[in-house]
MARBA-3410 file (N, C-alpha, C, O; in Angstrom, 1 decimal):
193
0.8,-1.2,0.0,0.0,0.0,0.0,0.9,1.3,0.0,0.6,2.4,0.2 ~ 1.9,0.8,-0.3,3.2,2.1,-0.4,3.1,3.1,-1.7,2.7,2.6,-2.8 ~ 3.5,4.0,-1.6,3.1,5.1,-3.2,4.6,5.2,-3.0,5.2,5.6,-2.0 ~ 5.0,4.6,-4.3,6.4,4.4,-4.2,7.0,5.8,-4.5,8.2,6.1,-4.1 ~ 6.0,7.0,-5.5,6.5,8.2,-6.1,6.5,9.5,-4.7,7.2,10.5,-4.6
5.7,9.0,-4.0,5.9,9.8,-2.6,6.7,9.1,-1.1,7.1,9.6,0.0 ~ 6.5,7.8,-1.7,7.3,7.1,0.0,6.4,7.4,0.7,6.7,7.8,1.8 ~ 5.3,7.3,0.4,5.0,6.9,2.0,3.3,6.5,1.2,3.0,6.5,0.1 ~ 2.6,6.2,2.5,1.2,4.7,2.7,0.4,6.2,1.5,0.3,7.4,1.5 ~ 0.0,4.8,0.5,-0.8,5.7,-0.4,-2.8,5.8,0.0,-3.7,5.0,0.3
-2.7,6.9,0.0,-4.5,7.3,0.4,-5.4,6.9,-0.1,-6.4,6.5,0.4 ~ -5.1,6.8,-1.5,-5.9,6.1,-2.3,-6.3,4.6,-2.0,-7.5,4.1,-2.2 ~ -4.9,3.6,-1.5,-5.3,2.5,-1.1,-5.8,2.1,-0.1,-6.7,1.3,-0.1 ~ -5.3,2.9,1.1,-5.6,2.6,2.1,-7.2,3.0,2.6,-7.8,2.3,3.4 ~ -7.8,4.2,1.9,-9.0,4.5,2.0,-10.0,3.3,0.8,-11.2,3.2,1.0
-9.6,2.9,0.2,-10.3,1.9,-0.4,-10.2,0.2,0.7,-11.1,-0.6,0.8 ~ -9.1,0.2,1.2,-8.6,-0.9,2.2,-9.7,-0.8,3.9,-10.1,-1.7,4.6 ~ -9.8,1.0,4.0,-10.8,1.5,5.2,-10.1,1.6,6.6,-10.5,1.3,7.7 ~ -8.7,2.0,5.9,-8.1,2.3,7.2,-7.0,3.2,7.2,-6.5,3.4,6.1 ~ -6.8,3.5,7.7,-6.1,5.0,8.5,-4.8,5.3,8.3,-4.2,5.0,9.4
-3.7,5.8,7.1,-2.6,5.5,7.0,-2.0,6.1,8.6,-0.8,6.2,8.6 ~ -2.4,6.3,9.4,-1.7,6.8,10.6,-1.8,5.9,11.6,-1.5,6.1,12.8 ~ -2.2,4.6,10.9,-2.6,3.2,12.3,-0.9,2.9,11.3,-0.1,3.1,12.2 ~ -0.1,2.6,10.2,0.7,1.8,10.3,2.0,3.0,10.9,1.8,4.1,11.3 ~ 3.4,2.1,10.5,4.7,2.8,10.7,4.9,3.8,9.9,4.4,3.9,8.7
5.4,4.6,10.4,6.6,5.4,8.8,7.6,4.5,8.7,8.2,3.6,9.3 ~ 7.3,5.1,7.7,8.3,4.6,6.5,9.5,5.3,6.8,9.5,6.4,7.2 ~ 10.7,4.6,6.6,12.5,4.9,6.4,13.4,5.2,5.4,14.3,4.4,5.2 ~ 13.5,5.9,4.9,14.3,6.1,3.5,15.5,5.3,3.7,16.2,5.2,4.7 ~ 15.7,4.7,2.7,17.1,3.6,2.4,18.2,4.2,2.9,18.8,5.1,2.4
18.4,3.7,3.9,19.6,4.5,4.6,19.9,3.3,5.8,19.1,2.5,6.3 ~ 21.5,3.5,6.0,22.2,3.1,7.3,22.1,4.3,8.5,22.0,5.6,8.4 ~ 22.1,3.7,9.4,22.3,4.4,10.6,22.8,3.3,11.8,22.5,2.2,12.1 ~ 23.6,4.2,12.2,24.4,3.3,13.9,23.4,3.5,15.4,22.9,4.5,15.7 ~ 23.3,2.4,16.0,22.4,3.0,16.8,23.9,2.7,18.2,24.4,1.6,18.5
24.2,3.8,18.5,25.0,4.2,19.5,24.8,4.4,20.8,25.8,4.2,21.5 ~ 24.0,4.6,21.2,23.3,4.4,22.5,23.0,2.9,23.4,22.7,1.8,23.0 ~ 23.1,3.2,24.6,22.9,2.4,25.4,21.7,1.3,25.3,21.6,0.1,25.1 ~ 20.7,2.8,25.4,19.3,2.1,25.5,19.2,1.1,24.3,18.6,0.1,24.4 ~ 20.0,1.6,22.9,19.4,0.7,21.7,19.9,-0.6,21.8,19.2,-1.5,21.3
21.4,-1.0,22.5,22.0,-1.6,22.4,21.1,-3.0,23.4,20.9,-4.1,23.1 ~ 20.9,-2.3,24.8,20.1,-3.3,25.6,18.6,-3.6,24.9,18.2,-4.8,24.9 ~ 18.0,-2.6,24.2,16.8,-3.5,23.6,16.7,-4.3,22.4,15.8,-5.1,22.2 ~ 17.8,-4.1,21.5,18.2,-4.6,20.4,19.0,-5.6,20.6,19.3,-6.3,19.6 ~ 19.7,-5.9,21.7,20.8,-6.9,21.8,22.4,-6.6,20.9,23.3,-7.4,20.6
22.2,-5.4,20.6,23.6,-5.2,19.4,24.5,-4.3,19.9,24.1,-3.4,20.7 ~ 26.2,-4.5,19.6,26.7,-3.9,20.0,27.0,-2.9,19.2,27.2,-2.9,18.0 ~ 27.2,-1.7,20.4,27.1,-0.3,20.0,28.2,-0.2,19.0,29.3,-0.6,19.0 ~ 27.5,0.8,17.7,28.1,1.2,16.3,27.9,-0.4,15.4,28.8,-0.8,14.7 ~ 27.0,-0.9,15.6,26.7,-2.1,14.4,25.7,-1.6,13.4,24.5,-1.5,13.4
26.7,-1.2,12.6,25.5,-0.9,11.0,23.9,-1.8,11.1,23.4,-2.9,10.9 ~ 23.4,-0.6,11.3,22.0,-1.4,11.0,21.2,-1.1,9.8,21.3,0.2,9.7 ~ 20.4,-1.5,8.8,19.7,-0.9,7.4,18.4,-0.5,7.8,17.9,-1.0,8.8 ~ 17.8,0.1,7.2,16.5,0.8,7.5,15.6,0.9,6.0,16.2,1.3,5.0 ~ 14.5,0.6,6.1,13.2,1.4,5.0,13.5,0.5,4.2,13.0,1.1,3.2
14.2,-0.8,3.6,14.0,-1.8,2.7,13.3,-3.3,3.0,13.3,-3.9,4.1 ~ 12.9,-3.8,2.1,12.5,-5.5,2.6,13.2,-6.4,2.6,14.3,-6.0,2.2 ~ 13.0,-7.7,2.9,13.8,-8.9,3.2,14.3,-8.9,2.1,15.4,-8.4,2.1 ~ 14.0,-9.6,0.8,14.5,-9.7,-0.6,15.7,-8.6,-1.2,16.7,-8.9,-1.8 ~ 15.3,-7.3,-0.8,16.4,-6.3,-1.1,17.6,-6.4,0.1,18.8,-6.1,-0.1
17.1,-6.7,1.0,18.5,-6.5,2.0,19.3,-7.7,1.9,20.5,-7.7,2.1 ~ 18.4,-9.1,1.5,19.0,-10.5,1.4,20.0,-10.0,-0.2,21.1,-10.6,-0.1 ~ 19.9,-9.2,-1.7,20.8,-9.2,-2.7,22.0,-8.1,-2.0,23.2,-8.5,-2.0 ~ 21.8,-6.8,-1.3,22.4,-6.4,-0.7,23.4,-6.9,0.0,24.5,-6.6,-0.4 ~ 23.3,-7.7,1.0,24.1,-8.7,1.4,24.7,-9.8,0.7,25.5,-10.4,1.4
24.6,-10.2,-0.4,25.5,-10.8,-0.8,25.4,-9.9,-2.5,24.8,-10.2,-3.6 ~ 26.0,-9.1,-2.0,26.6,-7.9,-3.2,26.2,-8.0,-4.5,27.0,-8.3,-5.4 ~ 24.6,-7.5,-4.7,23.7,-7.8,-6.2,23.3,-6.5,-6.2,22.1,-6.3,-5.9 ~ 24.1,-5.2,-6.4,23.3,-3.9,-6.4,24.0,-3.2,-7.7,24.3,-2.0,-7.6 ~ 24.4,-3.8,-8.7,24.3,-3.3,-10.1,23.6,-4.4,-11.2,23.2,-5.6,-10.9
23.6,-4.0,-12.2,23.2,-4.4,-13.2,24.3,-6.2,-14.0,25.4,-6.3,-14.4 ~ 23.4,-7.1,-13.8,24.5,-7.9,-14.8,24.2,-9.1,-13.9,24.2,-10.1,-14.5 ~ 24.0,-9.1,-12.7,24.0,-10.1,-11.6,22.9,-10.0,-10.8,22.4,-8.9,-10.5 ~ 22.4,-11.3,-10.4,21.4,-11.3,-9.7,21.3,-12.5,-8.4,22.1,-13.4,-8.1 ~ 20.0,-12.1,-7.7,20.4,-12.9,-6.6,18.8,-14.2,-6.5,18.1,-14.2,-7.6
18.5,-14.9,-5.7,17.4,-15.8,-5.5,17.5,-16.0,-3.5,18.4,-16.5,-2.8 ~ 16.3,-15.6,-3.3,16.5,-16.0,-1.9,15.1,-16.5,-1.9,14.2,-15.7,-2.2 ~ 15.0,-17.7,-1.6,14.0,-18.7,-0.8,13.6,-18.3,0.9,14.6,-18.1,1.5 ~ 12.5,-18.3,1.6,11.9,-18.4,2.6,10.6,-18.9,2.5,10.7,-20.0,1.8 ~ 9.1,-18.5,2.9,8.1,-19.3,2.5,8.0,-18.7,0.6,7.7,-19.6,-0.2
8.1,-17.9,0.4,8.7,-17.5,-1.0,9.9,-17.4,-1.5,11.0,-17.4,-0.9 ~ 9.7,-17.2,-3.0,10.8,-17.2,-3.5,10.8,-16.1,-4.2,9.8,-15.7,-4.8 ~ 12.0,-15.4,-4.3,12.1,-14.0,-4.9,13.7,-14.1,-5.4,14.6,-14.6,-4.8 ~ 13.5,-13.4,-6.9,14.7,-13.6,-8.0,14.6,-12.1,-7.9,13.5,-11.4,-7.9 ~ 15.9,-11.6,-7.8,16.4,-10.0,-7.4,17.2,-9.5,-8.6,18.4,-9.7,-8.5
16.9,-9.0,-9.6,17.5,-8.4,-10.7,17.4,-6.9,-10.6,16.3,-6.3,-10.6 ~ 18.5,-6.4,-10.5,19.3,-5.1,-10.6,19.1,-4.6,-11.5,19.6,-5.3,-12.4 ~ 18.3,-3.1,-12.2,18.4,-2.5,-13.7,19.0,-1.5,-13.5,18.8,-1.1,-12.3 ~ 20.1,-0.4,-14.5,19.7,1.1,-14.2,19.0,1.6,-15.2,19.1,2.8,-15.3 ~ 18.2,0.9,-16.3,17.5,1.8,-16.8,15.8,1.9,-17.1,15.0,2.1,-18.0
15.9,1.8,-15.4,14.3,2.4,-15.1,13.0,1.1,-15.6,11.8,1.3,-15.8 ~ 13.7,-0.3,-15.7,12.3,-1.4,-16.5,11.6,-1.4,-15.2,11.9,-1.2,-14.0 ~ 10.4,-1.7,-15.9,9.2,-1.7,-15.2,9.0,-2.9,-16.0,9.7,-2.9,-17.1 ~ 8.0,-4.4,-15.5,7.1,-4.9,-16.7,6.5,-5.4,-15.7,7.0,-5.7,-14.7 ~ 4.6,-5.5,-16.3,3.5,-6.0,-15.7,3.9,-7.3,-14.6,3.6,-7.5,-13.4
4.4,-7.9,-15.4,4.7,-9.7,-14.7,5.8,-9.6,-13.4,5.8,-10.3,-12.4 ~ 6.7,-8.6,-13.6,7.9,-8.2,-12.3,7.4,-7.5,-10.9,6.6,-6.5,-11.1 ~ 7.5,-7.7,-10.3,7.5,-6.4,-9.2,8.4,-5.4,-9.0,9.4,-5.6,-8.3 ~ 8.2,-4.0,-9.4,9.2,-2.9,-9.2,9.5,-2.9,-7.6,8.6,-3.3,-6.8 ~ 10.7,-2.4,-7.1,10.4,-2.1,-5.5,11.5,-1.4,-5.2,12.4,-1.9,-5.9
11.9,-0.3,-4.2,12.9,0.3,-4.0,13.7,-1.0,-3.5,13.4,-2.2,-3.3 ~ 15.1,-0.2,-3.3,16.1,-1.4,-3.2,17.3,-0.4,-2.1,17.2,0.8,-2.2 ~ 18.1,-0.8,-1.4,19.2,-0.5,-0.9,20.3,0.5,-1.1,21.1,1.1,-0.5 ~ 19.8,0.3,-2.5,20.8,0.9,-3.5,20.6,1.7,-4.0,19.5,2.1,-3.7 ~ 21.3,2.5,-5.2,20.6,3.3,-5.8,20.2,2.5,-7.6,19.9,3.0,-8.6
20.2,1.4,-7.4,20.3,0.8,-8.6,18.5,0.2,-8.4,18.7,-0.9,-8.0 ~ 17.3,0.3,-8.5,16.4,-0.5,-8.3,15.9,-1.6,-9.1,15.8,-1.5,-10.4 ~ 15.5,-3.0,-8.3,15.5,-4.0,-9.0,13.9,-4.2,-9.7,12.9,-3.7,-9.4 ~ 14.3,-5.1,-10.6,13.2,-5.8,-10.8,13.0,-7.1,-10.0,13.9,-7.7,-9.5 ~ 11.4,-7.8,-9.9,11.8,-8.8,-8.3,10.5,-9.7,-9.4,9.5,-9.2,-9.9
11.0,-11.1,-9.6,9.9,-12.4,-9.2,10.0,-13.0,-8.7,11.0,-13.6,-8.3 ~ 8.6,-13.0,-8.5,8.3,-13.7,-6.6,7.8,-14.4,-6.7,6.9,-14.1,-7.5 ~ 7.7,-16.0,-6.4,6.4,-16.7,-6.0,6.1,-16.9,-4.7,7.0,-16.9,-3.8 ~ 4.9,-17.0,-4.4,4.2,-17.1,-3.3,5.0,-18.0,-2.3,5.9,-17.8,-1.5 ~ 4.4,-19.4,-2.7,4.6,-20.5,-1.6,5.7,-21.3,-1.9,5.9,-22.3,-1.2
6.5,-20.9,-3.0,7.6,-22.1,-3.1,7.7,-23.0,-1.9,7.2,-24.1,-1.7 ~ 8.6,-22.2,-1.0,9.3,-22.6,0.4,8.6,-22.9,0.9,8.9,-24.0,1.4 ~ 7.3,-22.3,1.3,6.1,-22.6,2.0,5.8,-24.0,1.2,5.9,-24.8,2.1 ~ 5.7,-24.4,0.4,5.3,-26.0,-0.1,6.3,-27.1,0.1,6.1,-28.3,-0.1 ~ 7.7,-26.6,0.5,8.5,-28.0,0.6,8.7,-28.2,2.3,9.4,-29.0,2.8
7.7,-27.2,3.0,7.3,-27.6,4.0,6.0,-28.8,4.1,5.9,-30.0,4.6 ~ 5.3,-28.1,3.5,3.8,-28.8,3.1,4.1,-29.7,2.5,3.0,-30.3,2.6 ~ 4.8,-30.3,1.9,5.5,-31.9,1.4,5.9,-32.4,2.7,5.2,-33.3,3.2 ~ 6.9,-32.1,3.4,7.3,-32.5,4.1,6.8,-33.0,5.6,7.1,-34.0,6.3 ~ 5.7,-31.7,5.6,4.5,-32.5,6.8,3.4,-33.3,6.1,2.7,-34.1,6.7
3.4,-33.1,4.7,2.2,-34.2,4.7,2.5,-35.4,3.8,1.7,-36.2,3.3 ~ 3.6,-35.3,3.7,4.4,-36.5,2.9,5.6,-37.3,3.4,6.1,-38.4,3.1 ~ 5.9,-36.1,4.2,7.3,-36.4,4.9,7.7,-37.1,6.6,8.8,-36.8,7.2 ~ 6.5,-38.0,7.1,6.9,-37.9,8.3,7.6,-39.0,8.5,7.7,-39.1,9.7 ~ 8.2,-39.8,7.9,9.2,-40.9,8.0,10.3,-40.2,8.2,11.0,-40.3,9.2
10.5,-39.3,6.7,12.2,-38.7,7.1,11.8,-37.5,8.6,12.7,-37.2,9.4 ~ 11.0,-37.3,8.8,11.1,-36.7,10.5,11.4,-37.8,11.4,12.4,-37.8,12.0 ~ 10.9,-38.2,11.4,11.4,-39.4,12.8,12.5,-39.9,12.2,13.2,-40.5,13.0 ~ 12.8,-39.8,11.3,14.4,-40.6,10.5,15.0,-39.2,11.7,15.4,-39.1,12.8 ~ 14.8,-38.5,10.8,15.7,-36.7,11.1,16.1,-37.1,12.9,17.2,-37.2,13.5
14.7,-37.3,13.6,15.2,-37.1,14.9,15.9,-38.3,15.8,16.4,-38.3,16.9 ~ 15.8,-39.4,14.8,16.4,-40.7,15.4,18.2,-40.5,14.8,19.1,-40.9,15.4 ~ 18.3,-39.8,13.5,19.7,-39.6,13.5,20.4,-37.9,13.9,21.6,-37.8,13.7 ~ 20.0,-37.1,14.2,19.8,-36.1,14.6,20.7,-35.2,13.6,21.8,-34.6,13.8 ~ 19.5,-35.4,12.1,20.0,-35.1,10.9,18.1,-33.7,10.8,17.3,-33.5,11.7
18.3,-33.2,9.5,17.3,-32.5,9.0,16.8,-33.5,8.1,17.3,-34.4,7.4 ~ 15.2,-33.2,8.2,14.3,-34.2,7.4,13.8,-33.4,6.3,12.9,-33.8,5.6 ~ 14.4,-32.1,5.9,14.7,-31.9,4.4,15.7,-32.2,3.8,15.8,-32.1,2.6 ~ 16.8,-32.6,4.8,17.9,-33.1,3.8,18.0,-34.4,3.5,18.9,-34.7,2.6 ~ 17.0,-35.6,4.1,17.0,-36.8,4.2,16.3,-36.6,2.9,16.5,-37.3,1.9
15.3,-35.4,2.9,14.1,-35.8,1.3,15.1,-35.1,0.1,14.8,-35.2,-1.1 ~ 16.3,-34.5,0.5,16.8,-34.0,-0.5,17.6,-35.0,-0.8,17.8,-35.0,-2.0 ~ 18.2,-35.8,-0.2,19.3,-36.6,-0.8,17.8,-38.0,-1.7,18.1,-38.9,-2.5 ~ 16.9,-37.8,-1.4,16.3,-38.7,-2.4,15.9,-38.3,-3.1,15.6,-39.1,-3.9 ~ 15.7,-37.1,-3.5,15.4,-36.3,-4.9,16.5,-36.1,-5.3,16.1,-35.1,-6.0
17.5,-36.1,-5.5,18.5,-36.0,-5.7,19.0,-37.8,-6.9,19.7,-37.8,-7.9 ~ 18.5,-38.6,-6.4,18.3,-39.7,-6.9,17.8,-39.7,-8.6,18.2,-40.5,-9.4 ~ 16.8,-38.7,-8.7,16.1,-38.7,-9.8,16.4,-38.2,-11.0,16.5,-36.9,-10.8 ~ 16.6,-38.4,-11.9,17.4,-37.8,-13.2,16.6,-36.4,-13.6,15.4,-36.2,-13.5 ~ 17.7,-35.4,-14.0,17.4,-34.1,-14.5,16.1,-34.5,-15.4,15.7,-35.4,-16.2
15.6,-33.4,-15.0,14.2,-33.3,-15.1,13.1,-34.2,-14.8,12.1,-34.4,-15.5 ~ 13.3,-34.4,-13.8,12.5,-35.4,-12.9,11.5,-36.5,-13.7,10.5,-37.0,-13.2 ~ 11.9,-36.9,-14.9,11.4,-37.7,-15.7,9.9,-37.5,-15.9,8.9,-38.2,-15.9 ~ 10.1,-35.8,-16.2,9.3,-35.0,-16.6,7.9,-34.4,-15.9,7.1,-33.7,-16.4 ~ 7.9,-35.2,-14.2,6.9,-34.4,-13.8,7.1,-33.4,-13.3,8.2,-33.4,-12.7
6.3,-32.2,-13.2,6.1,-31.2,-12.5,4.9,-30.7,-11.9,3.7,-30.9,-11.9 ~ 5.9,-30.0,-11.2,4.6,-29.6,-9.7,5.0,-27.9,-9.8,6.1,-27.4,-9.6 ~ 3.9,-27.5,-10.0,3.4,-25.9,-9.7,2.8,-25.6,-8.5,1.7,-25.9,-8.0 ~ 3.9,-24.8,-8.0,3.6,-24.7,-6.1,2.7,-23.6,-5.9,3.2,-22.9,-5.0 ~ 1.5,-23.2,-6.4,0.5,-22.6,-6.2,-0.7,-22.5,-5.1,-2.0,-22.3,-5.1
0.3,-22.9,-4.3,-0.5,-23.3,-3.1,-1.7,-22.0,-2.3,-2.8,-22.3,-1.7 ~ -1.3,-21.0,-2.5,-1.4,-19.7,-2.2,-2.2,-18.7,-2.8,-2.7,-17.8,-2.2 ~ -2.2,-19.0,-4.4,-2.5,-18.0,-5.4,-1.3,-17.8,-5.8,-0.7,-18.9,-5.8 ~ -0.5,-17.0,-6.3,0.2,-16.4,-7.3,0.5,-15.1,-7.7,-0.1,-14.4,-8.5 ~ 1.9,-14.4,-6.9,1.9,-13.5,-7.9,2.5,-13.3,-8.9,2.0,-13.6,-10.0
4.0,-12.5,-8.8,4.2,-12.2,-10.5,5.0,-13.9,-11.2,5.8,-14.7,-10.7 ~ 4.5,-14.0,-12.2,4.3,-13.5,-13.4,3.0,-13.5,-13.7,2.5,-12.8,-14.6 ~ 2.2,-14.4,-12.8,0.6,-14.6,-13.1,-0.4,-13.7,-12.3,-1.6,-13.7,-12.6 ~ 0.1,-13.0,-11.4,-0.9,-12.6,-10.3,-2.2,-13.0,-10.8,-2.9,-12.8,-11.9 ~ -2.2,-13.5,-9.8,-3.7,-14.6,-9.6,-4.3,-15.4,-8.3,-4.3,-16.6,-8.1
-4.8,-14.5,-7.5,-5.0,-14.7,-6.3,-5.4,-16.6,-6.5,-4.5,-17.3,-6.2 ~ -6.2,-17.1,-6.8,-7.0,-17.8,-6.9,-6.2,-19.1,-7.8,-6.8,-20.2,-8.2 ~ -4.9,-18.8,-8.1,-4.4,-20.2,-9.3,-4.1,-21.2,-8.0,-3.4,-20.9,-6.9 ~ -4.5,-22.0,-8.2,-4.3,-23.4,-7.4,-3.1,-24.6,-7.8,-3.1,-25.1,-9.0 ~ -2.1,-24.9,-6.8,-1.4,-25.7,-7.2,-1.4,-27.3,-8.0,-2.4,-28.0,-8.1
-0.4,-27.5,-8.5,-1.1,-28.8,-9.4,0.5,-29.9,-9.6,1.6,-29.5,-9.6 ~ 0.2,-31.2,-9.6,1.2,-31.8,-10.0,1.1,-32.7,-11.2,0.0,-33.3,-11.3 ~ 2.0,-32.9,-12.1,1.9,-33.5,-13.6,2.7,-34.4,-13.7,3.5,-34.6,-12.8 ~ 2.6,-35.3,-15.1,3.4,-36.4,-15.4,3.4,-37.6,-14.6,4.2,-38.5,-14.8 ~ 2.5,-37.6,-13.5,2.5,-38.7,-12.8,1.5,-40.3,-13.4,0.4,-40.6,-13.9
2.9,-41.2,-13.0,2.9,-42.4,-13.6,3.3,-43.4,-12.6,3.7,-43.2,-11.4 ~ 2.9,-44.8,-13.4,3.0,-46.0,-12.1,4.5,-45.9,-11.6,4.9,-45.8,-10.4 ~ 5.2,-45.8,-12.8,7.0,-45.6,-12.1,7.3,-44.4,-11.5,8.2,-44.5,-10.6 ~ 6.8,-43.5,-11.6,7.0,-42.3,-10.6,6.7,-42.6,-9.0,5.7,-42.8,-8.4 ~ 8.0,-42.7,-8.6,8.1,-42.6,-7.1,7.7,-41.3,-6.2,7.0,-40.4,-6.6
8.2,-41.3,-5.1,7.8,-40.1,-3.7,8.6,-39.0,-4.1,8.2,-37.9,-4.0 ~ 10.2,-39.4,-4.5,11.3,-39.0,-4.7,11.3,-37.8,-5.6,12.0,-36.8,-5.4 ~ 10.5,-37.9,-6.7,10.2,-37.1,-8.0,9.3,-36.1,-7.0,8.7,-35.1,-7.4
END
């Protein structure tokens, strides 16, 4: 609900949304600051003069950190989504990307999907509870137990695919409503695929 050309909570949305841009935060302009002080240090747990970043999101501060703020290189960082961090300097916008300020002065183009990450959970609790009790009997991770058997399966998973639409969808399709699906499945397709 951000008006990216003013920085700050757009009226237009929020009054269509029915609520009060003065119930959220302000907003931070992309900037560092040191928090030097005692008090920040005891409530933040950080020690005094630790660069902290302000006024960007997870995805921009995740290419930031591993040094994606020009053009030519890009970053992918997984959590319950997944977001592909491309760097432009000349101003692309396209329907299917998400524009969004960035850290830098370089702003990226961003695709996101919803639930990637969030679905190899959701495999994993509803598919996966052998490798959990495996995980806690060898006191291993029970995505790495399902990854070393996928791992088994020949490039291109002998052709099925699963569209992790668990969520809806945004860019490339925004589509609140696209439902996930899995394909190519056959008598020889295992768990593993």
């Amino acid at each position: 609900m951000r008006d990216y050309a003013t920085g700050e909570w757009s009226q237009a949305l929020c009054s269509a949304c029915g609520v009060d841009p003065a119930q959220f935060p302000r907003f931070w302009k992309l900037t560092k600051f040191r928090e030097n002080h005692r008090g920040g240090r005891r409530s933040y747990r950080l020690r005094v003069g630790t660069p902290v970043m302000a006024g960007t999101v997870d995805s921009a501060s995740a290419a930031l950190e591993v040094g994606v703020v020009e053009p030519g290189i890009a970053a992918e960082m997984t959590g319950t989504s997944t977001v592909v961090i491309i760097p432009n300097d000349s101003g692309l916008t396209e329907p299917a990307l998400i524009a969004m300020p960035h850290a830098c002065r370089t702003p990226p183009a961003a695709r996101a999907m919803v639930s990637s990450g969030g679905c190899l959970r959701w495999f994993r609790d509803q598919l996966g509870q052998a490798e959990v009790q495996a995980a806690k009997e060898l006191g291993a991770d029970a995505f790495d137990l399902l990854t070393e058997q996928a791992a088994q399966v020949p490039l291109g998973s002998d052709g099925v695919i699963f569209l992790p639409y668990m969520m809806g969808e945004r860019s490339p399709l925004w589509h609140t409503m696209r439902a996930g699906c899995s394909s190519a499945s056959r008598w020889r397709r295992a768990r593993r695929h």
